[in-house]
C-alpha positions as CSV (number, residue, x, y, z in Angstrom):
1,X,-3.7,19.7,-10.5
2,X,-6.5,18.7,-13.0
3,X,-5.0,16.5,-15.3
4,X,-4.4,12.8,-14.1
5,X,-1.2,10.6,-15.2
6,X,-2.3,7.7,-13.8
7,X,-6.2,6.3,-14.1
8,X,-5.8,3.1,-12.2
9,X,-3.8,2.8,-8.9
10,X,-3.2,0.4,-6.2
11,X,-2.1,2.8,-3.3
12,X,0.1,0.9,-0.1
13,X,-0.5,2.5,3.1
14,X,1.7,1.0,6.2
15,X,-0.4,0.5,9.1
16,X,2.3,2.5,11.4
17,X,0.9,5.3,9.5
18,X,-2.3,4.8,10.2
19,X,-1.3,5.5,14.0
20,X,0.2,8.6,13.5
21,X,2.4,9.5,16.6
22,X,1.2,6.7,18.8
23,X,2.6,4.0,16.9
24,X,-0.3,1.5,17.7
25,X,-3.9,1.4,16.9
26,X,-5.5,4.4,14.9
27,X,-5.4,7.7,14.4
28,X,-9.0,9.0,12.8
29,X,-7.1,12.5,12.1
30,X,-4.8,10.6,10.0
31,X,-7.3,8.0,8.6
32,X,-9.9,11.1,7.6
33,X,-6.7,13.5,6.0
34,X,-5.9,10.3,3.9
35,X,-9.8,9.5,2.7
36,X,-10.2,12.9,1.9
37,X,-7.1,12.9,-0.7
38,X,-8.5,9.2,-1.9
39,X,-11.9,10.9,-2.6
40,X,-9.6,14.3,-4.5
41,X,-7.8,11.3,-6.5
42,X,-11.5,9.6,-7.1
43,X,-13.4,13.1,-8.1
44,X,-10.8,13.3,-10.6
45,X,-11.9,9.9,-11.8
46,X,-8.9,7.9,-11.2
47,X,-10.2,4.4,-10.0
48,X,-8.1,3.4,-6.6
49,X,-7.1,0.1,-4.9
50,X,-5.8,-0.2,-1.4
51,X,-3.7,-2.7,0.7
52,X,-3.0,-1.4,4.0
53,X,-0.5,-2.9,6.4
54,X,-1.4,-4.3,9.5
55,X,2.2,-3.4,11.8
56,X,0.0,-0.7,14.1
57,X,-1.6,-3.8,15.6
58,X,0.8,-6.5,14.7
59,X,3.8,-7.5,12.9
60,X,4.4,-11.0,12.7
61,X,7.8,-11.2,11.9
62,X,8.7,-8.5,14.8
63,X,6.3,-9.3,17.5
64,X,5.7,-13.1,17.1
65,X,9.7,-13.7,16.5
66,X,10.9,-16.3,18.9
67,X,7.8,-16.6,20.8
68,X,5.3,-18.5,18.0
69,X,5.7,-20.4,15.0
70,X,5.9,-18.0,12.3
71,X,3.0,-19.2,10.2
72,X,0.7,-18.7,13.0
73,X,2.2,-15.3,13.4
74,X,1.6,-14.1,10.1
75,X,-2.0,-15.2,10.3
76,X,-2.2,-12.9,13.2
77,X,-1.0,-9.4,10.8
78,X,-3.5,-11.2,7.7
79,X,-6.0,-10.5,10.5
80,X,-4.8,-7.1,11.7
81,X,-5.1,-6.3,7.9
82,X,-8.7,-6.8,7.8
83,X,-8.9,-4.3,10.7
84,X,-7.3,-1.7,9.4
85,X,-9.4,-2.2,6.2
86,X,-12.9,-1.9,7.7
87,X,-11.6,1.3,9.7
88,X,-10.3,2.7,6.2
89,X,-13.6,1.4,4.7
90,X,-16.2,2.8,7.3
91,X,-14.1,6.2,6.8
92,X,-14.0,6.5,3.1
93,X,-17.7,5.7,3.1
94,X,-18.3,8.5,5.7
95,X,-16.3,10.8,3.5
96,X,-18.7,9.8,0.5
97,X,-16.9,7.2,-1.2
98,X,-18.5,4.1,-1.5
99,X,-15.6,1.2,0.1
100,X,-15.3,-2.5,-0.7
101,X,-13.4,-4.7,1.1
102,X,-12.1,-7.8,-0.8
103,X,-9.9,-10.2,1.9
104,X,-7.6,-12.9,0.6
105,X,-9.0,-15.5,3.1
106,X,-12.6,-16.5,3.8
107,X,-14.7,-14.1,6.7
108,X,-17.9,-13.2,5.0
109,X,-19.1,-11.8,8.2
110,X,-16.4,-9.0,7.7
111,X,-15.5,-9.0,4.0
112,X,-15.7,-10.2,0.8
113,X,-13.8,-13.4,-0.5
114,X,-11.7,-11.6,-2.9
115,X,-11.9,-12.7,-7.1
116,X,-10.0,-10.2,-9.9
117,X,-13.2,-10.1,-11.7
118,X,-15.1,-8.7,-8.3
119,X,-12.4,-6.1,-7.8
120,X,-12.2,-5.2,-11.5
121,X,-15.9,-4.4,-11.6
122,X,-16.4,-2.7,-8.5
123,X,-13.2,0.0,-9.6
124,X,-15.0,0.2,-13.1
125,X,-18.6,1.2,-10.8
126,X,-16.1,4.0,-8.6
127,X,-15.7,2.2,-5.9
128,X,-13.0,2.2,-4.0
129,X,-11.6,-1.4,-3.0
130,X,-9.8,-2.5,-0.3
131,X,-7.8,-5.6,-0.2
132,X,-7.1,-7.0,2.8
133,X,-5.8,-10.4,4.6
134,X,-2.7,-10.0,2.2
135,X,-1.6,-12.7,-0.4
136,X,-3.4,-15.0,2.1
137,X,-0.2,-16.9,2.7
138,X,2.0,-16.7,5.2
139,X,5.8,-15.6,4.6
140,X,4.6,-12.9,2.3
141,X,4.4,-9.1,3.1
142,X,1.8,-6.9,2.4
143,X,4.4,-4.9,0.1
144,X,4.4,-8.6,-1.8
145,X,0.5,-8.7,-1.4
146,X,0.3,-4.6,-3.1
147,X,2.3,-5.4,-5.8
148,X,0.3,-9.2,-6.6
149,X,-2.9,-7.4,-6.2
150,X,-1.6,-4.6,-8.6
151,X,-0.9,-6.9,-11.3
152,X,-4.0,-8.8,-10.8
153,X,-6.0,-5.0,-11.3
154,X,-3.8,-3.8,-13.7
155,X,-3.0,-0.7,-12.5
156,X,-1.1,1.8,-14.0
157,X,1.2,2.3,-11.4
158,X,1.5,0.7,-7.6
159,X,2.0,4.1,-5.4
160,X,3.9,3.1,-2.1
161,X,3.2,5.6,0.8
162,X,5.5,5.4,3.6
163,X,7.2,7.1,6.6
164,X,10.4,8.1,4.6
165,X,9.9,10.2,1.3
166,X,11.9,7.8,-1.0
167,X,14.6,5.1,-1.6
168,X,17.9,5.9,-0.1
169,X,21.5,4.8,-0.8
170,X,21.5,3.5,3.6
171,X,18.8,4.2,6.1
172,X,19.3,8.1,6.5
173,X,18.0,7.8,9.7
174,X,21.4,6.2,10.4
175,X,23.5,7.5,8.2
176,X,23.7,11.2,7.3
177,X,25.7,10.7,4.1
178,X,23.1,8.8,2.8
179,X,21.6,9.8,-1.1
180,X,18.1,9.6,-2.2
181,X,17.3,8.1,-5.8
182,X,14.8,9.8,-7.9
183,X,15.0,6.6,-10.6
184,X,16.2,3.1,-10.1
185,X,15.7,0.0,-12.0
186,X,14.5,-3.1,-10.5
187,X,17.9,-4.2,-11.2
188,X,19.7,-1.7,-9.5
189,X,17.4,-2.0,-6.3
190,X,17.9,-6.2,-6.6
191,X,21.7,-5.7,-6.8
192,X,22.3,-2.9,-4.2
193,X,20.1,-4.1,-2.0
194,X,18.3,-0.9,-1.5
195,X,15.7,-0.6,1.4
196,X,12.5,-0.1,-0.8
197,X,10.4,-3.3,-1.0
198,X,11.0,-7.0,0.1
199,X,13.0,-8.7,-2.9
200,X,9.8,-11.2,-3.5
201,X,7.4,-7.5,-3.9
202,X,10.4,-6.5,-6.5
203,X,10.5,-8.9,-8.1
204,X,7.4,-9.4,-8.8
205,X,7.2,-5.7,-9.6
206,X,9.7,-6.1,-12.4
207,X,8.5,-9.4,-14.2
208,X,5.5,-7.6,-14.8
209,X,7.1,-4.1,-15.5
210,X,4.9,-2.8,-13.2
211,X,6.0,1.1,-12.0
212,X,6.6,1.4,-8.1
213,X,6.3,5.1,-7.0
214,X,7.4,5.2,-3.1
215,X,7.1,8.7,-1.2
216,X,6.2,9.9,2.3
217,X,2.3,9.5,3.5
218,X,3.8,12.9,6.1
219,X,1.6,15.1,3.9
220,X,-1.0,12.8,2.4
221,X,-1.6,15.3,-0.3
222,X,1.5,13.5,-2.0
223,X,-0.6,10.7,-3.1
224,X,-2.7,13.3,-5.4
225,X,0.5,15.1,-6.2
226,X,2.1,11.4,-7.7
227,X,-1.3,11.0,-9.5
228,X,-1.2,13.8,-11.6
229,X,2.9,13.1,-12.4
230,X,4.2,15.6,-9.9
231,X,7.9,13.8,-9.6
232,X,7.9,13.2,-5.6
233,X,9.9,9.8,-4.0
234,X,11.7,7.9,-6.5
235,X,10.5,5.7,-8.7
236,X,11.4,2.2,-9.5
237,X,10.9,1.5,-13.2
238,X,12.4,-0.5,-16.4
239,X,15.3,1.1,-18.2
């Protein structure tokens, strides 16, 4: 695998992943197998952007539901974001890569306040950048905040690592008759409903014809594999 497809990324890592099998906090054996793979994908020259979710510590919607007002628990995952993001950072740096992290809301102590012309220079110098704190809004995912921050970069594709190795016709964790896709359309997604992104990260996704790849983080060697066009998950792309 010498030969890139894609030379500008944003990669989406869930934060569940990051936990490996405890399901909360981190996992450094999972955290250092997926640097090393961003620093493969790097070597190669491919410049890389990163959103990481913030579920391994919290999940507004899921832990905050019915017990705080919603705003305030999103605010609480933006924040669990920005962890997740100096643990990825700290790592990648340790693992050679020079790591920025750019957050969506103000902490300068932490991060810095994130601009498109910042992140586009520091991916033209090789560095790896890290955005964190989501959209900064509440009521918006980090799948919504990948795909915004995507855009913004103009990366070639937006590579969506997760704990199931593509988009399914049901949840085949539930149902053993369900089909993987290898190609959708935004369309086809939108109108079946399909289980890939939330409909706002879709959306987005397709009025700015931007290519969603989404695959399992299991073996994080998938992320180089999708890099250099190996066909792995399905992807989501215009007719």
């Amino acid at each position: 695998m010498t030969q890139v497809k894609y030379k500008r990324i944003l990669l989406k890592v869930s934060g569940e992943a990051l936990a490996g099998d405890a399901h909360r906090g981190l996992d450094f054996t999972v955290i250092n197998s997926v640097c090393q793979v961003i620093k493969d994908c790097t070597d190669r020259g491919v410049q890389v952007g990163l959103v990481i979710g913030g579920g391994n510590f919290w999940r507004g919607v899921k832990d905050g539901a019915d017990k705080m007002q919603r705003s305030h628990g999103d605010a609480m995952g933006m924040l669990a974001t920005v962890m997740n993001s100096i643990a990825v950072a700290d790592a990648l740096e340790k693992h050679g890569v020079p790591a920025r992290v750019l957050s969506a809301v103000e902490m300068n102590k932490f991060a810095e306040y994130f601009t498109r012309d910042t992140a586009d220079r520091y991916l033209n110098e090789g560095k790896v950048v890290i955005f964190a704190g989501g959209t900064g809004n509440p009521y918006f995912s980090t799948d919504t905040g990948a795909v915004l921050r995507g855009v913004e970069i103009e990366a070639d594709a937006i590579l969506m690592a997760k704990n199931i190795d593509g988009i399914y016709s049901a949840d085949p964790n539930v149902d053993p008759t369900a089909v993987k896709f290898d190609e959708l359309t935004y369309d086809e997604v939108l109108a079946r409903h399909l289980k890939a992104t939330d409909t706002t990260a879709m959306t987005l996704a397709m009025d700015n014809h931007m290519t969603l790849i989404c695959f399992a983080l299991k073996d994080p060697q998938n992320i180089l594999r999708v890099v250099c066009g190996e066909k792995i998950g399905t992807t989501v792309k215009e007719d």
